[in-house]
N, C-alpha and C positions, 0 to 999 in steps of 0.2 A: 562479336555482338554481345553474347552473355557476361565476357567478363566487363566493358563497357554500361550492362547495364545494373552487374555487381558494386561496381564502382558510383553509381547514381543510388541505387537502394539502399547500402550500407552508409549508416552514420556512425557517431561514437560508440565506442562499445563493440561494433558487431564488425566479422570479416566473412568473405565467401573463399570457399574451395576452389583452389586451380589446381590441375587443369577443371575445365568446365567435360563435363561429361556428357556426349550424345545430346550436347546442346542445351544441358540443365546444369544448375549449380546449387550447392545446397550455400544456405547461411547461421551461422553459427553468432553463440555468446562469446568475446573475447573474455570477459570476465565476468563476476558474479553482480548483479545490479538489478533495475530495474526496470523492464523493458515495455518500452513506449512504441505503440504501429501508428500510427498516421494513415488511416481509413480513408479518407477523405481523396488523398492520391492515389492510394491502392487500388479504391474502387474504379478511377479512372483509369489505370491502368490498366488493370482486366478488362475494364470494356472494348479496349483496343482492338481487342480481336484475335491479334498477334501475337499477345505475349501472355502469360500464365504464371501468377505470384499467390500460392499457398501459404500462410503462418501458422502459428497457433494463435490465441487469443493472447492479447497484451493486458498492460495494468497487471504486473505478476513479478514476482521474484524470480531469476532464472538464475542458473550456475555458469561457469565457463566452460565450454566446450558445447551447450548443450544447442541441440539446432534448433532456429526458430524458425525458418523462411526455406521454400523450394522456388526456383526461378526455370523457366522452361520457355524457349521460344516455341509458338507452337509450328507455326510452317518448316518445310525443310531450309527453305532459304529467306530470306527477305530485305527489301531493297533498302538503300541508306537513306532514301527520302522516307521512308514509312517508321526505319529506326529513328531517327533523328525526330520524329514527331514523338514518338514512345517516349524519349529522351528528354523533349524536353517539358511533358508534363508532371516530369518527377524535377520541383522545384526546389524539394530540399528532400531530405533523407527520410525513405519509409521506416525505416528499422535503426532505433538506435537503444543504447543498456546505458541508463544513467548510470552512473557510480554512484557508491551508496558511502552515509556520511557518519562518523558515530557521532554519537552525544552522552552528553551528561547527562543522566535520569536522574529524578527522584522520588522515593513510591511512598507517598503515605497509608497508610492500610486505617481505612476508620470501622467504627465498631465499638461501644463499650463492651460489650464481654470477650473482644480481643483485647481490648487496654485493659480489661481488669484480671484476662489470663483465665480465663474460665475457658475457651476456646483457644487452640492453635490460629495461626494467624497462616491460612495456606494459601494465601493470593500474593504474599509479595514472590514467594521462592517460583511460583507461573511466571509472574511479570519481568521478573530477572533473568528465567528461562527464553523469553522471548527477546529480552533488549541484548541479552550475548549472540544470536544468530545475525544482528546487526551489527556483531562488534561494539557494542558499547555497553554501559555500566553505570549501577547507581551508585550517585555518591553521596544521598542522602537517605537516611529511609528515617521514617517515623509509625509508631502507632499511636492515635487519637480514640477518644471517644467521640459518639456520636454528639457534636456540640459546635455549634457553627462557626464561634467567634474563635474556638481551638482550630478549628479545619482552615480557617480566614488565615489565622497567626503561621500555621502551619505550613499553608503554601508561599505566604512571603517569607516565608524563614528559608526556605527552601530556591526561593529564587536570589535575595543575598548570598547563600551558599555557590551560585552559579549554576545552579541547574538550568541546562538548554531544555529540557522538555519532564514537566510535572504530571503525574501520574497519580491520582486519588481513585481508592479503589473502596468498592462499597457504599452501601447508602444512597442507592440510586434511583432508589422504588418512591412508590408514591404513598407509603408508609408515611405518617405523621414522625414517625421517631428517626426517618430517614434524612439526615442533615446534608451530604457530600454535596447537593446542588448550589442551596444555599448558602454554604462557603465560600465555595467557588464563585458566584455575582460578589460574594461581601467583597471581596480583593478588589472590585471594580473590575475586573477582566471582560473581555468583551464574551457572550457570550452566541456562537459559530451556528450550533442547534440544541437541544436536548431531544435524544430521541432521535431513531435512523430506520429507514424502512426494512430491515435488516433482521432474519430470524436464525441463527439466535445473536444477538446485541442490539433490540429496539432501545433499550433504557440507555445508552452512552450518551453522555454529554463531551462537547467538545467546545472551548472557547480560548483565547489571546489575552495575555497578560501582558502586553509588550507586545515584543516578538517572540514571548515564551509562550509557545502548546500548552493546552490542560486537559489532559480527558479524566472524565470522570465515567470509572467504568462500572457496568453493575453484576452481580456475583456468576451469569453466565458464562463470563470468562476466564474463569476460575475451570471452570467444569468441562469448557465443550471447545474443542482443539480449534475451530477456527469461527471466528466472532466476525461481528462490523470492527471490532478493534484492528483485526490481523488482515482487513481489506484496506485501513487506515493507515497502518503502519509504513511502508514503503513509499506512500507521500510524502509521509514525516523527517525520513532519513536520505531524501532525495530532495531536502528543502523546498517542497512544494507549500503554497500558501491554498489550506483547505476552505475551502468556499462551502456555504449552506450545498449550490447545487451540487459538490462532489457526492455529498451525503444522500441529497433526496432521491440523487441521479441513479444510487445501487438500489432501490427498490427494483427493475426488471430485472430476472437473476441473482436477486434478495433473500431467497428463500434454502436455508443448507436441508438437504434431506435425511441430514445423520446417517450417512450408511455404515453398515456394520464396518466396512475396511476402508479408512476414508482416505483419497488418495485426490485430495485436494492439493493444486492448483490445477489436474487433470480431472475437470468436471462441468458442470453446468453451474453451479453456485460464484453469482458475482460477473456472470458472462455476458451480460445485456448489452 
């Protein structure tokens, strides 16, 4: 029965442990992706009465081998009319690991006193840091000044170059001297939201050049290990098309509490 209902719970990405042990099976990452639960069966599934499916919380980056899901009939025995009901309200798979996709970045960094070198420019070497834990790479980079029609030029320069997903960093405040938003509409791009209920990354903007991404991100992500950015990103490389309501949807569980040892994606922040 467990391993019948291993076989129903696990989708892509994910396998269970055989033998089943003392009538439980655990379930594991086959690879590194990004893992999706499907609530909505789960929860009728536990209702059942009969049977007992623990996970962690999904929407998260996981590795391979790492367990997501414990499976537990709970009676000693139980009859095939009563499985075969279990059965068949898993209509497709609780548990599955997208595979994750690279792309080609490009990171504009705006600023005038980065472009004129008064200042280190310390957000692209972050931003580059984050797009290699996805396997992928910029293959453009640029620094601008704070100047709209340069930011405008800049991200179409950047999307003839072929960049799959554009990355403008800076200048996202509601500063007067702050141009990055402003660019970003000049291109005609569609624009997804400005602004996420999200602490720390309220100021991000996100909008569609095409089918090319734009975030426009604001200097929080520079500083503080895990933004609305690093909730975004795993959408991004699992070509999901982000919707306003992905965005508004993180405000319950929106809120990081900065702890001294932070040991995020094991936390409350982004859990809602």
């Amino acid at each position: 029965a467990a391993v019948a209902l291993g076989r129903k719970i696990c989708g892509e990405g994910v396998y269970f442990e055989e033998p089943p042990k003392e009538g439980k099976i655990n379930i594991l990452a086959q690879r590194k992706g990004y893992l999706k639960i499907n609530k909505g069966i789960l929860d009728e599934v536990n209702d059942s009465g009969d049977l007992c499916i623990a996970t962690i919380h999904g929407n998260r980056i996981v590795t391979a081998g790492e367990k997501l899901a414990g499976c537990r009939i709970i009676p000693l025995t139980i009859k095939k009319e009563k499985l075969d009901k279990i059965l068949a309200l898993i209509s497709k798979p609780i548990i599955e690991v997208k595979s994750l996709k690279n792309k080609d970045a490009a990171i504009i960094a705006t600023g005038s006193e980065v472009f004129k070198g008064r200042i280190t420019d310390k957000f692209t070497p972050v931003i580059k840091e984050k797009l290699r834990f996805y396997d992928s790479r910029a293959i453009f980079e640029k620094i601008v000044p704070d100047d709209t029609q340069i930011i405008k030029e800049s991200i179409l320069e950047a999307k003839t170059k072929g960049a799959q997903l554009i990355i403008v960093t800076g200048g996202m405040s509601v500063d007067p001297d702050d141009k990055t938003p402003g660019g970003i509409k000049a291109t005609g791009a569609e624009i997804v939201s400005y602004g996420s209920p999200v602490l720390p990354g309220s100021m991000i903007l996100l909008a569609y050049l095409d089918e090319i991404l734009i975030f426009g991100l604001p200097g929080c992500v520079m500083y503080n290990k895990t933004t609305a950015f690093d909730l975004l990103l795993p959408k991004v490389f699992t070509d999901e098309k982000i919707s306003r309501k992905d965005i508004t949807g993180l405000g319950y569980g929106g809120l990081c509490l900065n702890c001294d040892i932070c040991v995020y994606p094991n936390c409350s922040f982004a859990k809602g």
